[in-house]
FIKOLZA-1660 file (N, C-alpha, C; in steps of 0.1 Angstrom, whole numbers, plus 5000, padded with zeros to 4 digits):
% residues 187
   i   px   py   pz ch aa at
   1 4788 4629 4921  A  X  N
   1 4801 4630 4915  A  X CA
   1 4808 4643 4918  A  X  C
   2 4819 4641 4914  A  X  N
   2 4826 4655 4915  A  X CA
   2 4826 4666 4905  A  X  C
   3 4829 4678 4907  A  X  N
   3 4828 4693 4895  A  X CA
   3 4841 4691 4891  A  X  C
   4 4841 4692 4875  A  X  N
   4 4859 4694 4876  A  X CA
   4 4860 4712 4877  A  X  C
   5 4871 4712 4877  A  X  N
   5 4878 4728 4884  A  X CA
   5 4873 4735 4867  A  X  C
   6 4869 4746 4869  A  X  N
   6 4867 4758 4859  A  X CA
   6 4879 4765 4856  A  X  C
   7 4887 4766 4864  A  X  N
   7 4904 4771 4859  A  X CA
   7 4912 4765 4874  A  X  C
   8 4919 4766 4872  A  X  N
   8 4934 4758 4877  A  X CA
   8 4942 4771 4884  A  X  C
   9 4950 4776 4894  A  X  N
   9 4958 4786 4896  A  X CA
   9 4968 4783 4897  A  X  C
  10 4977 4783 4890  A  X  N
  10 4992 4777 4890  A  X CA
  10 5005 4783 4902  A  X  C
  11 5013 4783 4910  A  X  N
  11 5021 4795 4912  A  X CA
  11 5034 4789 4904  A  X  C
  12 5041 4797 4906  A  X  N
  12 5055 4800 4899  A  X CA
  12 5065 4792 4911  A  X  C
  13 5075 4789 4910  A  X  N
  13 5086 4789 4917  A  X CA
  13 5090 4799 4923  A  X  C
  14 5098 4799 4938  A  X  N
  14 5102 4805 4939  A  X CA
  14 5117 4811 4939  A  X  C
  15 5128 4812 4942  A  X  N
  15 5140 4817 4941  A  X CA
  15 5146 4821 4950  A  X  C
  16 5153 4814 4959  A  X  N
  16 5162 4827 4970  A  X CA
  16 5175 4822 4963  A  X  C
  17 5178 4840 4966  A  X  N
  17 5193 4842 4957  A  X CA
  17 5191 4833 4945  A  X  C
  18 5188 4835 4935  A  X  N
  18 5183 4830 4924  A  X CA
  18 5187 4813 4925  A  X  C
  19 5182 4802 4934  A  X  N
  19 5182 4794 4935  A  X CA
  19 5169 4785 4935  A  X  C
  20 5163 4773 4934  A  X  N
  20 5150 4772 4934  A  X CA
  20 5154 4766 4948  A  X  C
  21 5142 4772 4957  A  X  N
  21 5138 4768 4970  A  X CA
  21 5128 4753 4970  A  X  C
  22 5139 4747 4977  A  X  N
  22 5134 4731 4980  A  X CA
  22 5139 4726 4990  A  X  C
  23 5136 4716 4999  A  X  N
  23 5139 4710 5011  A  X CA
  23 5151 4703 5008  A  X  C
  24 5155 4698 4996  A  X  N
  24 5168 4687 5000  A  X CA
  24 5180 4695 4998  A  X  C
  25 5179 4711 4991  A  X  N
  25 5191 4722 4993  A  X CA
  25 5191 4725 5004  A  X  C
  26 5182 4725 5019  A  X  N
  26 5182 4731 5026  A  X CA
  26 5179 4743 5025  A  X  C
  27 5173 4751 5016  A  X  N
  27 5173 4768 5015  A  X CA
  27 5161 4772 5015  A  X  C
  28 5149 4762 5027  A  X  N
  28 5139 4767 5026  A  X CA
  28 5136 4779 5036  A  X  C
  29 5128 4789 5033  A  X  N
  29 5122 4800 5039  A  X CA
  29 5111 4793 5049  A  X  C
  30 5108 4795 5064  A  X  N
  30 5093 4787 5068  A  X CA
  30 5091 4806 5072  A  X  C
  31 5076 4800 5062  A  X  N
  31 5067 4816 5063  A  X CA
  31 5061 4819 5077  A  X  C
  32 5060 4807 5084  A  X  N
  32 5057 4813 5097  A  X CA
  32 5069 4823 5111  A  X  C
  33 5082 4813 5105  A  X  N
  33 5093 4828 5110  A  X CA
  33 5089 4836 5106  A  X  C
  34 5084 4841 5093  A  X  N
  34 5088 4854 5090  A  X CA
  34 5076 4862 5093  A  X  C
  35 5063 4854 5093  A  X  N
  35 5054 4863 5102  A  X CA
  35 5052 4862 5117  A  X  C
  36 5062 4856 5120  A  X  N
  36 5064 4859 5137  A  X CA
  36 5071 4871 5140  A  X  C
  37 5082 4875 5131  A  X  N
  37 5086 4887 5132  A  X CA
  37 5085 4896 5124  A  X  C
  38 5077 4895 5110  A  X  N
  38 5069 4910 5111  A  X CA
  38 5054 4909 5106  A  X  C
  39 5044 4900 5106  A  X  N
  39 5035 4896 5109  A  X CA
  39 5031 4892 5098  A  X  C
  40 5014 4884 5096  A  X  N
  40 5012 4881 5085  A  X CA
  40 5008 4891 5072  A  X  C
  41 5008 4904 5073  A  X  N
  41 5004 4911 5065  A  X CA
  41 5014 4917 5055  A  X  C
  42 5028 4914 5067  A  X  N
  42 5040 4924 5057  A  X CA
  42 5046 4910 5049  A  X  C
  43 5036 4896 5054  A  X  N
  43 5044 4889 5048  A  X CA
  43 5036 4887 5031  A  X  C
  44 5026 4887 5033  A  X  N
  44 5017 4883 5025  A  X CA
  44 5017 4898 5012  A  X  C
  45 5024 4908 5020  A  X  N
  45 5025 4922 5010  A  X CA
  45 5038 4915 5002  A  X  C
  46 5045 4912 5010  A  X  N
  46 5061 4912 5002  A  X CA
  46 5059 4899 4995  A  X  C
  47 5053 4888 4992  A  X  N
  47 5050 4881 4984  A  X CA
  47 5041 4882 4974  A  X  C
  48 5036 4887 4976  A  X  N
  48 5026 4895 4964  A  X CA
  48 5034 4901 4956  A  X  C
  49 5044 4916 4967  A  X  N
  49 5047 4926 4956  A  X CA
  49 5062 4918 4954  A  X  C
  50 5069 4909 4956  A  X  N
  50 5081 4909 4955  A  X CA
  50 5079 4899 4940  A  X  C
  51 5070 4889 4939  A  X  N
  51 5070 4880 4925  A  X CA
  51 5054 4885 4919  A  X  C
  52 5053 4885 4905  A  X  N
  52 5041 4882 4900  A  X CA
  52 5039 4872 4898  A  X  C
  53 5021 4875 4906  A  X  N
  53 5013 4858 4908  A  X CA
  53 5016 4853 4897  A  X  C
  54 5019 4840 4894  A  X  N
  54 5020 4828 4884  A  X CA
  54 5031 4823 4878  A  X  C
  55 5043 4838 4882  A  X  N
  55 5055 4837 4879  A  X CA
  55 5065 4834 4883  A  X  C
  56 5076 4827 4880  A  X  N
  56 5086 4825 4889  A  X CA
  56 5096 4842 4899  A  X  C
  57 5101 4838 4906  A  X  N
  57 5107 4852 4909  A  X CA
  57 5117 4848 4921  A  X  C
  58 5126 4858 4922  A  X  N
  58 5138 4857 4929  A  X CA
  58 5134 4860 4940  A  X  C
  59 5135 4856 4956  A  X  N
  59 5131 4867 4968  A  X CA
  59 5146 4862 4972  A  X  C
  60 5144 4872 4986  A  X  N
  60 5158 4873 4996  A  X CA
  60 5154 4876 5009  A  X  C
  61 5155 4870 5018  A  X  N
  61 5152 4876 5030  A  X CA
  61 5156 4891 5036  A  X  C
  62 5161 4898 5028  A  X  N
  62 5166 4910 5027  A  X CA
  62 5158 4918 5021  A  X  C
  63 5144 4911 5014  A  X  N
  63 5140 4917 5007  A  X CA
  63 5129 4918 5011  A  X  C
  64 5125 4912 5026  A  X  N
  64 5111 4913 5030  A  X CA
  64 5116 4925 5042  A  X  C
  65 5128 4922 5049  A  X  N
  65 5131 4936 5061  A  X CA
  65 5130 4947 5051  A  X  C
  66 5136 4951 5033  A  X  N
  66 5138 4964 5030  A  X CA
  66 5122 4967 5025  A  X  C
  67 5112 4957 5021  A  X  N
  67 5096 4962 5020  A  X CA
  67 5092 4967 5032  A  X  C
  68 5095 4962 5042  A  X  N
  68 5086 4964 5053  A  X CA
  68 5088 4980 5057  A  X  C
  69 5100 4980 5054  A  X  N
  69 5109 4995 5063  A  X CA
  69 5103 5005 5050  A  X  C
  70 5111 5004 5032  A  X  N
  70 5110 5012 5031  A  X CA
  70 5093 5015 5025  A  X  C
  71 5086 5004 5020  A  X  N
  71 5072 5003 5014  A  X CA
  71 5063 5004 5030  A  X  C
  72 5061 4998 5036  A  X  N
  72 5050 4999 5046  A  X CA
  72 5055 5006 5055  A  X  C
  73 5064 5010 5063  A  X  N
  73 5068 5018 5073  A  X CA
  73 5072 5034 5066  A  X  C
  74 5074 5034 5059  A  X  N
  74 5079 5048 5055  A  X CA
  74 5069 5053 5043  A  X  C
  75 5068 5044 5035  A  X  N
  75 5060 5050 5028  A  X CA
  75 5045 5053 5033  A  X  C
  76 5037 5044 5035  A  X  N
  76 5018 5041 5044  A  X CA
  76 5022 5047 5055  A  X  C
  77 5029 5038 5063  A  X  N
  77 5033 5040 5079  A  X CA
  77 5032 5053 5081  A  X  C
  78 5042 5067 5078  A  X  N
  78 5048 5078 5079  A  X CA
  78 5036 5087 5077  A  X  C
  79 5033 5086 5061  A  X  N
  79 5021 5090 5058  A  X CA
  79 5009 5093 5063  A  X  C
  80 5007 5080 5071  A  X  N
  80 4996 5080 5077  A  X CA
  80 4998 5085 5091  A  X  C
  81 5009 5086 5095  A  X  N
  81 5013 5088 5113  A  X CA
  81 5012 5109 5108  A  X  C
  82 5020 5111 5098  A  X  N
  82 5020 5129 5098  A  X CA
  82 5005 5133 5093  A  X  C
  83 4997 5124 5087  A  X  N
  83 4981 5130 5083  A  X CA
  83 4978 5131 5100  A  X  C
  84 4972 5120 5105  A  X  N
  84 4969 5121 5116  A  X CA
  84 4971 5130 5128  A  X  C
  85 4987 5128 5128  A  X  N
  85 4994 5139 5133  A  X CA
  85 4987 5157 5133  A  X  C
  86 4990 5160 5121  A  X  N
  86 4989 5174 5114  A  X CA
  86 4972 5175 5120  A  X  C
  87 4965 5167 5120  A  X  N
  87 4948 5168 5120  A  X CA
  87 4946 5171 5134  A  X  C
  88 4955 5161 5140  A  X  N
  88 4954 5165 5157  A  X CA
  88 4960 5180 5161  A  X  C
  89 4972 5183 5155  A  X  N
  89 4978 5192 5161  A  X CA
  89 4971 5203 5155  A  X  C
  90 4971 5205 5143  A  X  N
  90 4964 5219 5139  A  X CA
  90 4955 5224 5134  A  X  C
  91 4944 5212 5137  A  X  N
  91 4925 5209 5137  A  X CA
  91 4926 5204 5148  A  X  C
  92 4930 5205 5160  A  X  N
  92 4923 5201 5172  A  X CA
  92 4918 5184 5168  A  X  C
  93 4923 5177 5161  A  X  N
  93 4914 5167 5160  A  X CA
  93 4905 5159 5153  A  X  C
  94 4901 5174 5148  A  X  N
  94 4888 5175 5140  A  X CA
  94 4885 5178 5123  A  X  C
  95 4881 5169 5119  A  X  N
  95 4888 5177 5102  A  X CA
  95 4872 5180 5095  A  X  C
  96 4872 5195 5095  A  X  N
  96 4859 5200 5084  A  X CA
  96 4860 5190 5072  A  X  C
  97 4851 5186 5066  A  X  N
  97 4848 5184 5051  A  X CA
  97 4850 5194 5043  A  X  C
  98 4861 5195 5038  A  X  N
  98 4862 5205 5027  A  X CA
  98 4862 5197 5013  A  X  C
  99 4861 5190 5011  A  X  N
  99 4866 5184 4996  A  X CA
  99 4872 5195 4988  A  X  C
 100 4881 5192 4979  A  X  N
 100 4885 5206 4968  A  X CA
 100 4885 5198 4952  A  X  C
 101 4871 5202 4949  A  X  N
 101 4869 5196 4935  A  X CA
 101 4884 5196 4921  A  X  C
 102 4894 5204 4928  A  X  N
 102 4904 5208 4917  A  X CA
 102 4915 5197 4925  A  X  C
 103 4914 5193 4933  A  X  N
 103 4931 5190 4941  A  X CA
 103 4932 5181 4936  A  X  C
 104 4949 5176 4929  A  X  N
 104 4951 5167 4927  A  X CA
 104 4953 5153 4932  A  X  C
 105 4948 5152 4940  A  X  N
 105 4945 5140 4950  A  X CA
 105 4932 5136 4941  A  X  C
 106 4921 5140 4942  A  X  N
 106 4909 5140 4935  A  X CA
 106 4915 5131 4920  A  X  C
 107 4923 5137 4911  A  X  N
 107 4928 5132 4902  A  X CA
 107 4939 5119 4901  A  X  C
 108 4941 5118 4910  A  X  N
 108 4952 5108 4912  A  X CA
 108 4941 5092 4921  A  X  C
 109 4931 5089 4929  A  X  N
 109 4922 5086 4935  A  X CA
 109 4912 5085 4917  A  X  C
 110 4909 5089 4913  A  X  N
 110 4899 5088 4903  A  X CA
 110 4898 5070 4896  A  X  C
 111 4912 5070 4889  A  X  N
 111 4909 5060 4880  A  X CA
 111 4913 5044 4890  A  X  C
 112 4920 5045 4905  A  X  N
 112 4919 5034 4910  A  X CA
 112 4914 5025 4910  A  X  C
 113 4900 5027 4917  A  X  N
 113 4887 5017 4918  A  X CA
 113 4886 5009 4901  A  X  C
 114 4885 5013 4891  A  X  N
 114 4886 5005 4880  A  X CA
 114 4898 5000 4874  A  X  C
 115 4909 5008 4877  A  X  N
 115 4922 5004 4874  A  X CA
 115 4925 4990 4884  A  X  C
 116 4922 4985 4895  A  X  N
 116 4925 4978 4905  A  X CA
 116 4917 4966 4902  A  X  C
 117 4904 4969 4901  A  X  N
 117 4894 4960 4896  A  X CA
 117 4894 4955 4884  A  X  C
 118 4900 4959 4870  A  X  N
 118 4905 4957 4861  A  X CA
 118 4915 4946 4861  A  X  C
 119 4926 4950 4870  A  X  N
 119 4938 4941 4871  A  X CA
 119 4934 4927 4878  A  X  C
 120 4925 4930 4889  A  X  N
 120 4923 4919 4898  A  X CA
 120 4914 4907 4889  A  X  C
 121 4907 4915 4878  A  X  N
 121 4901 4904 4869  A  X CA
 121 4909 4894 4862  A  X  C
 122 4921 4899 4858  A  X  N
 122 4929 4892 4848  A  X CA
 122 4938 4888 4860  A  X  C
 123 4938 4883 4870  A  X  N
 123 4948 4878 4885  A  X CA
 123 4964 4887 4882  A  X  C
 124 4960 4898 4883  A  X  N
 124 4973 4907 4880  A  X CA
 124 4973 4915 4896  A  X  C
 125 4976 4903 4907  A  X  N
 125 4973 4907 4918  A  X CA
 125 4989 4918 4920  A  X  C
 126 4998 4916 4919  A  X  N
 126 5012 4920 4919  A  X CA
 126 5007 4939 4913  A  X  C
 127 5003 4935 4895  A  X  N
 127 5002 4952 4894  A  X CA
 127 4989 4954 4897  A  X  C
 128 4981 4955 4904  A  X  N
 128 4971 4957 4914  A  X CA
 128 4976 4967 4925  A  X  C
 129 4985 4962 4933  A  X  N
 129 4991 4964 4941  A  X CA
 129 4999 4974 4942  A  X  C
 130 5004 4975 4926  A  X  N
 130 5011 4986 4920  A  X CA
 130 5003 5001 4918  A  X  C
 131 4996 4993 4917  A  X  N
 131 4985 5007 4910  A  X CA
 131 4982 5012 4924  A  X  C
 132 4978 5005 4934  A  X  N
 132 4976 5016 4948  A  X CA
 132 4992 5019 4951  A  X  C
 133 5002 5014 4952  A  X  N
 133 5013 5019 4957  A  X CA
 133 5017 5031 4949  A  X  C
 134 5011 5032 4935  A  X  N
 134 5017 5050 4929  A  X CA
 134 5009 5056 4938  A  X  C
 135 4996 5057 4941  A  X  N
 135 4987 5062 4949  A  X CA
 135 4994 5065 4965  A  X  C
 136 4999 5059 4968  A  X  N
 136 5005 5060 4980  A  X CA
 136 5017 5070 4981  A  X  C
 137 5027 5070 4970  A  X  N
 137 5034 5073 4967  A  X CA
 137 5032 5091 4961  A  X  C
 138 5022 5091 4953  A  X  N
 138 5013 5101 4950  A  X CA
 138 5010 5113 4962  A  X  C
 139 5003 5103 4971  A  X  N
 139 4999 5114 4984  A  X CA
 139 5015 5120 4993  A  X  C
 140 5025 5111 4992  A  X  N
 140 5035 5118 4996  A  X CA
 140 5042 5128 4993  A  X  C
 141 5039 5128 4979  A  X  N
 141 5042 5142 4970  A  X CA
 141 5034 5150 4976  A  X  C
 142 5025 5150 4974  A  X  N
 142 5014 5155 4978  A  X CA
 142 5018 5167 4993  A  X  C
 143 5016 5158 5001  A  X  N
 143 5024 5161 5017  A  X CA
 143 5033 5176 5010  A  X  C
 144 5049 5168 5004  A  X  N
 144 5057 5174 5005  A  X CA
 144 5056 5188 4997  A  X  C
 145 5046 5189 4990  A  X  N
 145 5040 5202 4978  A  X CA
 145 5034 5210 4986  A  X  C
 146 5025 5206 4992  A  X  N
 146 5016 5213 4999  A  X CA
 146 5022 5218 5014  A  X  C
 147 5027 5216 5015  A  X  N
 147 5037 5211 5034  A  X CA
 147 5029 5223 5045  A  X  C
 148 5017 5212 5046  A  X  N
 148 5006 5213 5054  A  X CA
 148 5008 5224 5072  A  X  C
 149 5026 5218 5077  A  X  N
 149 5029 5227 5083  A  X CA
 149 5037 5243 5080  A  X  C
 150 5039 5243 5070  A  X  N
 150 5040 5260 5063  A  X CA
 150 5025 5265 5066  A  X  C
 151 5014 5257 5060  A  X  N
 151 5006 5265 5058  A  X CA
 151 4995 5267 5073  A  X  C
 152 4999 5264 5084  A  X  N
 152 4998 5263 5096  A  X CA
 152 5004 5275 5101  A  X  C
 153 5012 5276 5099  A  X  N
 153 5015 5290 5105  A  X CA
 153 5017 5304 5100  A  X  C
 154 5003 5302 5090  A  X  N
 154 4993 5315 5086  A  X CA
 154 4981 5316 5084  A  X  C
 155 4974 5320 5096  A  X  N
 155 4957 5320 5095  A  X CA
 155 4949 5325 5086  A  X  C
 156 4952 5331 5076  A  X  N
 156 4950 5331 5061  A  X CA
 156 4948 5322 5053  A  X  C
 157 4954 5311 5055  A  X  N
 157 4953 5297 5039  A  X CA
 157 4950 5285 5058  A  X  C
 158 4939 5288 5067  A  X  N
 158 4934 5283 5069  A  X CA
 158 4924 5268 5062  A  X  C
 159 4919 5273 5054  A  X  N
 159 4910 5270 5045  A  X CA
 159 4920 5258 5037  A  X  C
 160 4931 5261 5031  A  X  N
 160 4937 5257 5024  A  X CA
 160 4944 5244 5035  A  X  C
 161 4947 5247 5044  A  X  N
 161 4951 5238 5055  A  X CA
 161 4945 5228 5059  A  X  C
 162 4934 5228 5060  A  X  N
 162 4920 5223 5062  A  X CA
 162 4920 5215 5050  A  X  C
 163 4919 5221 5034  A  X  N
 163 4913 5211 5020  A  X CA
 163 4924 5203 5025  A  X  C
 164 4939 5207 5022  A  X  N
 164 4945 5199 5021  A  X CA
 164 4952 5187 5029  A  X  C
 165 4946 5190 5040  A  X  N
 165 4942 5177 5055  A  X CA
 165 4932 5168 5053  A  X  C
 166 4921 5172 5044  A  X  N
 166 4914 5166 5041  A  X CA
 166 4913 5154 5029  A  X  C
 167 4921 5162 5019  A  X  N
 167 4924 5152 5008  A  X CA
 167 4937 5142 5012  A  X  C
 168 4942 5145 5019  A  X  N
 168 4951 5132 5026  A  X CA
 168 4942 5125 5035  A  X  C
 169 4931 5128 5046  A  X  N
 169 4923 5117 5051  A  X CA
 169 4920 5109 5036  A  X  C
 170 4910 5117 5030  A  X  N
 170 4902 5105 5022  A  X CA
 170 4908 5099 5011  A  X  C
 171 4926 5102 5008  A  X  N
 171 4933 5095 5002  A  X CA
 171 4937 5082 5009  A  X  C
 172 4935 5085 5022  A  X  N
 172 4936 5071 5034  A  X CA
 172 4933 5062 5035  A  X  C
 173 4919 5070 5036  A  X  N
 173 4906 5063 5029  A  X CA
 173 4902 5056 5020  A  X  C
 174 4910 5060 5008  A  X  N
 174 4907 5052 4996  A  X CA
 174 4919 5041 4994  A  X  C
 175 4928 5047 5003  A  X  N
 175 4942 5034 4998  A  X CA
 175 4938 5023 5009  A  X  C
 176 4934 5024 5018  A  X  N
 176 4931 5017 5030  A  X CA
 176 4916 5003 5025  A  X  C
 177 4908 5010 5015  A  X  N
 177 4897 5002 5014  A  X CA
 177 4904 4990 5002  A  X  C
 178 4912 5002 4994  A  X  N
 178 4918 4991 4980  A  X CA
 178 4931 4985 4986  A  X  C
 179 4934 4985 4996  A  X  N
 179 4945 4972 5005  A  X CA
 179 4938 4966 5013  A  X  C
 180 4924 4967 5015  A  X  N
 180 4920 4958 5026  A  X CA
 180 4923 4941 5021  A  X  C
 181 4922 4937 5006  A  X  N
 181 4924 4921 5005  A  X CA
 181 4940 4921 5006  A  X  C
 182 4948 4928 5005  A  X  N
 182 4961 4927 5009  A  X CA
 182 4974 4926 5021  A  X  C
 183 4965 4937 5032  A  X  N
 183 4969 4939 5043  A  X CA
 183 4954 4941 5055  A  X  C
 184 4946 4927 5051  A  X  N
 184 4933 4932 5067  A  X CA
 184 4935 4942 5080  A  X  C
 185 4944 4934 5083  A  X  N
 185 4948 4945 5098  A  X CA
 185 4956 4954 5096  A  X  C
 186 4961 4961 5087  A  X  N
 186 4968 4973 5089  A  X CA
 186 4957 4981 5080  A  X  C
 187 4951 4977 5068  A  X  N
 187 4937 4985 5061  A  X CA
 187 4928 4987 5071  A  X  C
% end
């Protein structure tokens, strides 16, 4: 015989230009254009973050180019090109282990892993998602406080150059492992 289902996952409708998307309006979206041109990952991010799972929600095809640009490209993207960057040019490369028990990276990284896993229990995949993007958002402050190239060009707060190259790697690190079910190939 058969098992009946243990729970059911429903989705929501969707909405372009607050319309319900259906074939006999003509106003359907085919999700493989849109990951032909900007792949499956920014598509599968912008559906996630643009409706909460189960909900109905509005999208716009305007609204997958302005995620991509301003959420993944500028925010992760950027992020991650000036850590890298900075590690090459003014560590050769190479980044000591400094961890800095006080930095706020440390504090902002802390409550994720349960905060993420909390949400993902209750299928709160949308603020999941939320919860690493403060994080994301977090490290860029971060960047812009510390501004890793000031402190490059005084061999004095070497040290300081160094922690703080460091807590952007393993902020990378941690945002990169908690988007791996989100975005595989760019995590």
């Amino acid at each position: 015989g058969y098992e009946v289902p243990h729970q059911l996952f429903v989705h929501g409708w969707l909405l372009l230009e607050d319309r319900k998307i259906s074939k006999s309006r003509g106003n359907v979206i085919d999700p493989l254009e849109l990951i032909d041109v900007y792949g499956p990952d920014a598509v599968r991010f912008w559906a996630i973050r643009a409706v909460s799972f189960g909900q109905d929600g509005s999208v716009s095809i305007d609204g997958v180019q302005e995620r991509y640009e301003r959420e993944l490209a500028n925010d992760l993207g950027n992020l991650l090109s000036r850590t890298t960057a900075m590690i090459a040019r003014y560590l050769g490369g190479e980044l000591p282990a400094r961890p800095n028990e006080d930095s706020p990276v440390r504090a902002l990284l802390a409550p994720l892993g349960a905060d993420v896993s909390a949400r993902l229990d209750v299928y709160d995949l949308t603020g999941a998602l939320e919860q690493i993007w403060e994080v994301v958002r977090g490290l860029n402050r971060y960047v812009e406080e510390q501004a890793p190239w000031k402190l490059a060009e005084d061999d004095a707060k070497r040290d300081e150059l160094e922690r703080t190259l460091y807590d952007l790697a393993d902020g990378l690190r941690v945002v990169a492992t908690a988007l791996a079910a989100y975005l595989p190939e760019t995590a």
